[in-house]
C-alpha positions in Angstrom: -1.6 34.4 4.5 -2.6 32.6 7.9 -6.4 32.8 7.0 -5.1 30.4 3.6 -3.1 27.9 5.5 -6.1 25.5 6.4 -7.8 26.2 3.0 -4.5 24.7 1.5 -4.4 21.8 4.0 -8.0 20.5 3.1 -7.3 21.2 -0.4 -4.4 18.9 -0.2 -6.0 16.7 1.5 -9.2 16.7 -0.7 -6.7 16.4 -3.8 -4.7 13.4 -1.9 -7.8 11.4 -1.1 -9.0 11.7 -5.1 -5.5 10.7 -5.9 -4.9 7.9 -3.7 -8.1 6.4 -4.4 -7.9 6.6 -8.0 -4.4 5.0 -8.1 -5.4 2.6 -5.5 -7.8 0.7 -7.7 -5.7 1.1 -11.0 -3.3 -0.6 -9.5 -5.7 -3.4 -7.5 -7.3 -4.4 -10.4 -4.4 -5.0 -13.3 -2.2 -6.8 -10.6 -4.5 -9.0 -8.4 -3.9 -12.2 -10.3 -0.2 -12.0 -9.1 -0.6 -10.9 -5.7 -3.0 -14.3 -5.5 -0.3 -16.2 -6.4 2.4 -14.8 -4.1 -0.3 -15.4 -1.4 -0.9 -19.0 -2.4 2.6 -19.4 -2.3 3.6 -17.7 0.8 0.7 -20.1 2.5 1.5 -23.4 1.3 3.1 -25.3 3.6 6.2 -27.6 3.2 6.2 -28.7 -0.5 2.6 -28.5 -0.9 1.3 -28.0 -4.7 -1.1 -24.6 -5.2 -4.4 -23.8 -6.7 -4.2 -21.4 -10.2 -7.7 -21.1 -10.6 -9.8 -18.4 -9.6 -7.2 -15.5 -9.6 -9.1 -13.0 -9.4 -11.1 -14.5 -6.2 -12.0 -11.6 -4.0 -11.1 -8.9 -6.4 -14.2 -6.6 -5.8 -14.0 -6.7 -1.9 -10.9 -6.2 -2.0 -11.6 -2.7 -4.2 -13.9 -1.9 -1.7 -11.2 -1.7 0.7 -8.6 -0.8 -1.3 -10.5 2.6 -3.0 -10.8 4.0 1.0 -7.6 3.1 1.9 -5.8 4.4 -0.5 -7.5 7.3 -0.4 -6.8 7.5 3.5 -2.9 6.7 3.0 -2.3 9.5 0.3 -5.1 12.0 2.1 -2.6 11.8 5.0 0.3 11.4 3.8 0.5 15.0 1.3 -0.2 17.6 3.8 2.0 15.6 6.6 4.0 15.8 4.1 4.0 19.2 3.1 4.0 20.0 6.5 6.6 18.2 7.6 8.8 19.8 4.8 8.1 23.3 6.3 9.2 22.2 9.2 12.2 20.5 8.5 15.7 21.6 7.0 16.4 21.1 3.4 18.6 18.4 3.9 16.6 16.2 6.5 13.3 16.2 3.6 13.9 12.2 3.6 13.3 12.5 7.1 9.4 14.2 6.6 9.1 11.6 3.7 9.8 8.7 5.8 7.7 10.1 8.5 4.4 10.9 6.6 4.8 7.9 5.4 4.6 6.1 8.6 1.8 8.5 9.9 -0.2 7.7 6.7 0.0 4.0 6.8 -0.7 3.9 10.1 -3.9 5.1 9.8 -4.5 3.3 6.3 -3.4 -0.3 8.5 -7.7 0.4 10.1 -9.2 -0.2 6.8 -6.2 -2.1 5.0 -6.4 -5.1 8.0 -9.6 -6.4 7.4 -9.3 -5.7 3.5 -6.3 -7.8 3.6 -7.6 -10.5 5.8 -10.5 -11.1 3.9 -8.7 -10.8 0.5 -6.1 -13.6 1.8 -8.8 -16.0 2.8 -10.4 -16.2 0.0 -7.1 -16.5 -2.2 -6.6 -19.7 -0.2 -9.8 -20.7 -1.4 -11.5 -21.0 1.8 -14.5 -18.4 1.4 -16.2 -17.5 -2.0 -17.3 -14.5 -1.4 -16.6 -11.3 1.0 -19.5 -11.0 2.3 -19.8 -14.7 3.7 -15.7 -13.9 4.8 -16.7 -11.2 7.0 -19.5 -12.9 8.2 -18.0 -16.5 8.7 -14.8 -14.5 10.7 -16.9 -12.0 13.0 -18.8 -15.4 13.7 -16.1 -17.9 14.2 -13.1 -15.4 15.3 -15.1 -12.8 16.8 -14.0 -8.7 15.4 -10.4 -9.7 16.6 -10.5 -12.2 13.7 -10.5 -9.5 11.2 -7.6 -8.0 12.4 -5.7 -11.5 12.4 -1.9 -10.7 12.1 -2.6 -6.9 12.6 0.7 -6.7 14.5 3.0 -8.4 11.4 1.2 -6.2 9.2 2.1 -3.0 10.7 5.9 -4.3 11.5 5.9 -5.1 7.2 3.4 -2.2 6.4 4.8 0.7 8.3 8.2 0.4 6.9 7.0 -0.7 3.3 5.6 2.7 3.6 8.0 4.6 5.0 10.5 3.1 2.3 9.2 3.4 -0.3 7.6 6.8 -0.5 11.3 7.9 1.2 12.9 6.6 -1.8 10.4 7.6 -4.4 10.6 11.0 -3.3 14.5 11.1 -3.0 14.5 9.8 -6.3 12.0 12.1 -7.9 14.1 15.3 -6.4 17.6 13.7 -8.0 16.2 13.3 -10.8 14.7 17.0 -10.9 17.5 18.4 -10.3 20.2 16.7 -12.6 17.2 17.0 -15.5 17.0 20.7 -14.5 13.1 20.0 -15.0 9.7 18.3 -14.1 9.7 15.1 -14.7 7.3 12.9 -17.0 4.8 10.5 -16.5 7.0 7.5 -17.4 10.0 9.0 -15.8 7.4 9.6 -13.0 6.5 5.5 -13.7 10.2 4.0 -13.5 11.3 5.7 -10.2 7.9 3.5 -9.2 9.0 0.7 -9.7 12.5 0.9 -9.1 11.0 2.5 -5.7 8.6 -0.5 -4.8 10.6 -3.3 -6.1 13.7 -2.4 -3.7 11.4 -1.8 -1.5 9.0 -5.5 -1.9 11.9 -7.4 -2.0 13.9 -6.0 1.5 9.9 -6.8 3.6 9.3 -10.0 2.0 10.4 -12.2 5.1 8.1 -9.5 6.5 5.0 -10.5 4.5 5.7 -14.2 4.8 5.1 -14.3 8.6 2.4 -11.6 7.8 0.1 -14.1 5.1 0.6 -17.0 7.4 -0.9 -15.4 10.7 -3.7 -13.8 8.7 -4.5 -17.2 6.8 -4.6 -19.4 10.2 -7.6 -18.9 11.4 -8.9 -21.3 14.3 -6.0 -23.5 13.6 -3.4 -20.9 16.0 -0.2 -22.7 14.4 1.7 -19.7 15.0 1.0 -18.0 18.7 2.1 -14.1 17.5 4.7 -12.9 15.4 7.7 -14.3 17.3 6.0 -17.7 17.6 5.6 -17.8 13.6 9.1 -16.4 12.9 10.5 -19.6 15.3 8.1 -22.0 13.6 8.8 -21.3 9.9 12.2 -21.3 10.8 12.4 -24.7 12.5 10.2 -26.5 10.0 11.2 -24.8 7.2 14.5 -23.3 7.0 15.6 -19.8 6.3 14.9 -20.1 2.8 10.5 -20.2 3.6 11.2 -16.5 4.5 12.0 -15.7 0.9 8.9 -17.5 -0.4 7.2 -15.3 -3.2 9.6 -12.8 -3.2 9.4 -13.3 -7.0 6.0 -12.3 -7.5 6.1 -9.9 -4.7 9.1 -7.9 -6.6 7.7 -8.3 -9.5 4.2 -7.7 -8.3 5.3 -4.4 -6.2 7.6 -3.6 -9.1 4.9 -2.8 -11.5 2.2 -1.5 -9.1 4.7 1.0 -7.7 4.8 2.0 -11.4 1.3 2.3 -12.3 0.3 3.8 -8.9 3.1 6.6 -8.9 2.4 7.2 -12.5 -1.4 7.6 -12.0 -0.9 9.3 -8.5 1.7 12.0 -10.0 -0.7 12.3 -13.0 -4.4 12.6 -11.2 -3.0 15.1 -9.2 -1.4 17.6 -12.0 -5.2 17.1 -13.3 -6.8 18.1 -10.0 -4.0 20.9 -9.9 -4.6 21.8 -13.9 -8.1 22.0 -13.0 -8.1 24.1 -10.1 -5.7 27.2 -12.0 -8.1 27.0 -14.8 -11.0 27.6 -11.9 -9.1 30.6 -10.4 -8.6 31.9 -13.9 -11.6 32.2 -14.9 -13.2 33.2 -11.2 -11.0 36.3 -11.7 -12.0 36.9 -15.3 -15.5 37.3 -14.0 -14.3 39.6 -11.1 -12.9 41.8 -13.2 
């Protein structure tokens, strides 16, 4: 049994990466138009109209980031998970889900930054392409500018995480247990979304102060997170933290569906297709 343990681990972790990745750009791709919007909203300034062309702007860089990181996140997160679970009681399994969660988007955040960064700029219509973003940011900013707002992004990212797989999985293992069996991929789908909507709408004063340090660039209205909290504040009113929480709930809503759904289904294939493996390797033995 101990010669199987890191076998399993790897496996997981092979099977999480596939998983992740796959969901990852399901998800990007149907729902980028609104998360352009919420962006454009979240940055424009004081009553300030916004742009609805070019929606999908910076869709396939974004992929580019998006298919690793996802991969990343979910890679990590199932066999800290599992781990975790071993580890601690019964009772205290929202405490593992809430942890790997953290873990895994902490290191996610390295490839989700600069992803984000560039996606955001060019929303706000001031690149056309990714490849002149990272160039025109390196140049102007220097590598710091690609991790523009890093800090606001793991202070909204870590406990988006941390949520929302928590209550995903605590909702998942309610469910099992008053169904008295495994649950369905749109059963799998609605806990999702219920899961990422509560969820999108409790960080969304989160992600406001988030978009608008990553969207500066060289103009340093906001000095940190603090400094951008004070400022929206003063010119704004409390209300500017809310900005785009429609489109984020709704946004989150539906990707939490689709990912979870795709997630919870790409692995049972994985899984399908690794006891039909084993099956037939001990056919042959025999």
């Amino acid at each position: 049994m101990g010669e199987e343990k890191p076998f399993d681990f790897l496996r997981t972790l092979f099977e999480g990466v596939i998983a992740g990745g796959t969901a990852g750009v399901v998800v990007e791709t149907v729902l980028y138009p609104i998360d352009t919007i919420k962006t454009r909203l979240q940055a424009a300034r004081g009553g300030s109209k916004i742009e609805w062309k070019g929606l999908y702007s910076g869709l396939a860089g974004n992929i580019a980031g998006v298919l690793p990181a996802s991969a990343v996140f979910v890679g990590i997160y199932e066999p800290t998970k599992q781990k975790l679970l071993e580890i601690f009681p019964e009772k205290f399994s929202a405490v593992a889900h809430l942890t790997a969660g953290a873990i895994g988007g902490a290191a996610a955040s390295l490839i989700r930054v600069p992803t984000e960064v560039v996606k955001q700029r060019m929303q706000t219509g001031q690149f056309s392409s990714a490849p002149d973003a990272v160039r025109l940011i390196l140049a102007k900013e220097g590598f710091k500018g690609l991790y523009a707002g890093y800090s606001s992004f793991l202070l909204r990212d870590l406990p988006f995480d941390a949520i929302q797989f928590c209550l995903y999985e605590q909702l998942r293992i309610g469910y099992k247990i008053a169904a008295k069996r495994e649950l369905n991929d749109p059963e799998n789908a609605v806990i999702g979304a219920v899961a990422g909507a509560i969820t999108g709408a409790i960080t969304t004063p989160l992600d406001v102060m988030k978009t608008r340090l990553m969207v500066q660039g060289q103009a340093n209205q906001y000095n940190g997170l603090l400094s951008c909290a004070q400022t929206i504040l003063r010119e704004e009113g409390p209300a500017a933290f809310l900005k785009g929480v429609g489109p984020r709930v709704l946004w989150i809503g539906i990707g939490g569906s689709i990912f979870f759904g795709v997630l919870e289904r790409t692995k049972l294939l994985l899984s399908q297709r690794r006891s039909k493996r084993s099956i037939s390797e001990s056919s042959k033995e025999e």
